[in-house]
C-alpha positions in Angstrom: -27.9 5.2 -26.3 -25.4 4.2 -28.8 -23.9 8.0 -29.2 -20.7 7.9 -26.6 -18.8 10.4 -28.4 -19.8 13.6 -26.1 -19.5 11.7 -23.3 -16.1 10.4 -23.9 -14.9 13.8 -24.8 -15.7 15.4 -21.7 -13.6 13.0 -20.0 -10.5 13.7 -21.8 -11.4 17.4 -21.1 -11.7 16.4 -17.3 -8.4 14.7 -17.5 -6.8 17.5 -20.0 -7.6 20.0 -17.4 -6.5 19.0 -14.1 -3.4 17.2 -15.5 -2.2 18.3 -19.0 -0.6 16.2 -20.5 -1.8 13.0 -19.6 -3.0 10.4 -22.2 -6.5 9.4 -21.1 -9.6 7.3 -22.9 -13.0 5.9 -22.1 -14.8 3.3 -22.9 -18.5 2.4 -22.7 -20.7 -0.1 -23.9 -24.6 -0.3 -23.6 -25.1 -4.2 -25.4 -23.2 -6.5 -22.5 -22.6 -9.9 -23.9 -21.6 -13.1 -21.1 -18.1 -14.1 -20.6 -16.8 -16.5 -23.4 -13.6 -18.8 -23.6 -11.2 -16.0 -25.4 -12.4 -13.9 -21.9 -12.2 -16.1 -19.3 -8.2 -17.2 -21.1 -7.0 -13.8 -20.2 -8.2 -12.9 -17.0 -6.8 -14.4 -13.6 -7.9 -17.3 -11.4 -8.8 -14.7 -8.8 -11.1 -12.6 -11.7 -12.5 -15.8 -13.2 -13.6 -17.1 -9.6 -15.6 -13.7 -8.4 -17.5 -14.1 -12.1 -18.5 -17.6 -10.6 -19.5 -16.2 -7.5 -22.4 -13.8 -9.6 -26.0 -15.0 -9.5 -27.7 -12.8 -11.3 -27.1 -13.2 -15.1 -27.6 -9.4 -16.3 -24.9 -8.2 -13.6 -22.3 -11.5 -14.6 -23.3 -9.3 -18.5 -22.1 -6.2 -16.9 -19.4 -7.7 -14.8 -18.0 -9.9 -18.3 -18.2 -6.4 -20.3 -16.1 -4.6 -18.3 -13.7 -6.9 -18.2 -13.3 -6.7 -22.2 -13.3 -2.5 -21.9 -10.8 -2.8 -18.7 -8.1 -5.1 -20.9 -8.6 -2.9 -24.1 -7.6 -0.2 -22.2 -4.9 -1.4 -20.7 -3.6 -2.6 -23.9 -3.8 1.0 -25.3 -2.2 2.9 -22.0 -0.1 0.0 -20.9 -0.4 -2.1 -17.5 0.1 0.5 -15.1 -2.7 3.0 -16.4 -5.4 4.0 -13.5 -8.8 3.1 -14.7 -12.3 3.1 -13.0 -15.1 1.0 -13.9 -18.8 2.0 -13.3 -21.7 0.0 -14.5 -25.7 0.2 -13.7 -28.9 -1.0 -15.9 -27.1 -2.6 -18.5 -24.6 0.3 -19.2 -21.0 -0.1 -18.6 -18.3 2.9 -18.4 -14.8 2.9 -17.9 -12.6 6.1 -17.5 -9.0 5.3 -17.7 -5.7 7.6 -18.1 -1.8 6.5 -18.2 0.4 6.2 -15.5 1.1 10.0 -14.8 -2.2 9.6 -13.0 -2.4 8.8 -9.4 -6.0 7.6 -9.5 -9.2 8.0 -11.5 -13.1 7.4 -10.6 -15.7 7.4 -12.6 -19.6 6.4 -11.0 -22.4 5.8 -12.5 -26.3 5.8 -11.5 -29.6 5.6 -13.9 -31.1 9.1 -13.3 -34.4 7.7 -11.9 -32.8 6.3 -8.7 -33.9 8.3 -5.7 -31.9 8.4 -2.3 -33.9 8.5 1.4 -33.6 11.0 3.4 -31.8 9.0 5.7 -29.5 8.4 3.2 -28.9 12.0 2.4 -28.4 13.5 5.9 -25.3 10.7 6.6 -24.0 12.0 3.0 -24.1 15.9 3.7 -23.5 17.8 6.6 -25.3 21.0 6.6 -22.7 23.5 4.9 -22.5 20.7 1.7 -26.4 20.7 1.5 -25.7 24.7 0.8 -23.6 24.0 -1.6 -25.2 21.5 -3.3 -28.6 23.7 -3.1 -27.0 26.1 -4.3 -25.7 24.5 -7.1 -28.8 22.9 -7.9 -27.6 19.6 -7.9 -29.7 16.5 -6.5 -29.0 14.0 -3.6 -27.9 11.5 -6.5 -25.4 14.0 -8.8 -24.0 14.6 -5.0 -24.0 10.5 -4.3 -22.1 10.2 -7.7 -19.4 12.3 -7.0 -18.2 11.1 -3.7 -18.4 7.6 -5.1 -16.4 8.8 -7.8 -14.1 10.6 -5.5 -13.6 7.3 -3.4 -12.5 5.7 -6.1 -10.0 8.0 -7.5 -8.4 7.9 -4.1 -5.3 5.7 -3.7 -5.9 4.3 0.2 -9.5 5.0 0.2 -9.5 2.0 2.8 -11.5 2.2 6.1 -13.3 5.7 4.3 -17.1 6.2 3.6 -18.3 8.4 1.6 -19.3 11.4 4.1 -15.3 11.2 4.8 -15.2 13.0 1.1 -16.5 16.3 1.8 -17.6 18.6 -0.6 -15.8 22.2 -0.7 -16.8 23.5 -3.7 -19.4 23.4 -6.2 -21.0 25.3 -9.7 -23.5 24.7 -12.1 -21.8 25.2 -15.8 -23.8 25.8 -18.6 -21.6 25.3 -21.9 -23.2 24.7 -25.6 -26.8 24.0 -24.4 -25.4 21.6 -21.9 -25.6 21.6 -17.9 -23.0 20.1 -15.7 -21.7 20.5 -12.3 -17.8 20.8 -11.5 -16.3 21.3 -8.4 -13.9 19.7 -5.7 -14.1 16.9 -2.8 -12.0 17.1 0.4 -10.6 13.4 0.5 -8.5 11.8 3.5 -5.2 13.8 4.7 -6.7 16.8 3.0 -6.7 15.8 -0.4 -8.5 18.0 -2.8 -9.9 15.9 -5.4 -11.4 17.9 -8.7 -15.1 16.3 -9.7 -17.6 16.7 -12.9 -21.1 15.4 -12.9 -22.5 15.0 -15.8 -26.5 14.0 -17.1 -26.2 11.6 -20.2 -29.4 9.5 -21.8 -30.8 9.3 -18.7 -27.4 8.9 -16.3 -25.8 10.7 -13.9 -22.2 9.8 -14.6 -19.8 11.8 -12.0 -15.8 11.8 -12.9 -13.0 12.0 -10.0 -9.0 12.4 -10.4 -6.0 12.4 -7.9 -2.6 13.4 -9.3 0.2 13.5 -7.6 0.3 16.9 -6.1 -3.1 16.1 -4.5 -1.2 14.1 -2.3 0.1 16.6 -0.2 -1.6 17.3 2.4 -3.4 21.1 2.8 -2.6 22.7 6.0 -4.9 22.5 8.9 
């Protein structure tokens, strides 16, 4: 679990792609330690009381971890970087690029995780289920990717995740590795560019929203 490396490329390819140019880093940690004093210094009132609110002791782990990622990364891309945090089972991800960048997402789900059908027929209408059939990709790698979409949009409030609708989507086979890439239809007509991505037993799905994407398409 400790090899991030391909991982953390394929996000700066993500990002080098739909906005050249644009400085962008990820951070991921599998080992989540608690909140200590040198933590808890640098964060908020407002961060320090929803750790107090946690219960469970691995999540507060998670929760504490991605703190420390989230201000690393803001120390290396500055204040105003857009940065997306992700965490499930013990494994923490976060995705973050400098300010050029409207908004980022990046979701994460262990692999094993299977979605009702209920679930699935409020997530997809039926011309999505093509495409996702078509694409081979499961209920979850679709789940991922409008969570991640969601979070890369700037006033995602009052939107669910069947308001992100899938328009496009391809299997890509590169270097003995499979991974889906294709686009979301976000509010006001936003196209949003997604990757999803299987990795030691994750499905971690990538979003972005630069500026352009935040005019609206016609119709």
């Amino acid at each position: 679990m400790s090899d991030f490396g391909p991982i953390q490329r394929r996000w700066r390819a993500f990002i080098a792609a739909h906005a050249p140019g644009a400085r962008a880093e990820a951070l991921f940690s599998a080992e989540p330690r608690a909140a200590d004093e040198r933590l808890l210094s640098r964060l908020p009132p407002l961060r320090i009381s929803e750790y107090q609110r946690i219960s469970s002791e691995p999540r507060a782990r998670e929760w504490a971890e991605a703190r420390r990622l989230e201000l690393e990364l803001r120390e290396r891309l500055g204040a105003r970087a857009s940065l997306s945090i992700a965490h499930s089972q013990g494994v923490i991800a976060v995705g973050a690029t400098g300010e050029e960048i409207t908004g980022v997402g990046v979701d994460l789900e262990g692999a094993v995780r299977q979605l009702s059908e209920a679930t699935l027929s409020r997530l997809l209408d039926s011309e999505e289920a093509r495409l996702a059939k078509d694409a081979q990709a499961s209920g979850l790698e679709i789940w991922t990717l409008k969570e991640a979409a969601f979070k890369a949009t700037p006033d995602n409030t009052g939107t669910v995740l069947s308001s992100y609708l899938l328009k496009h989507l391809e299997q890509v086979n590169e270097a003995q590795t499979r991974y889906l890439q294709g686009n979301v239809q976000g509010p006001a007509g936003r196209t949003l560019p997604v990757e999803v991505h299987f990795w030691n037993g994750f499905i971690i799905s990538f979003a972005v929203c630069v500026r352009e994407h935040l005019v609206s398409t016609p119709g």
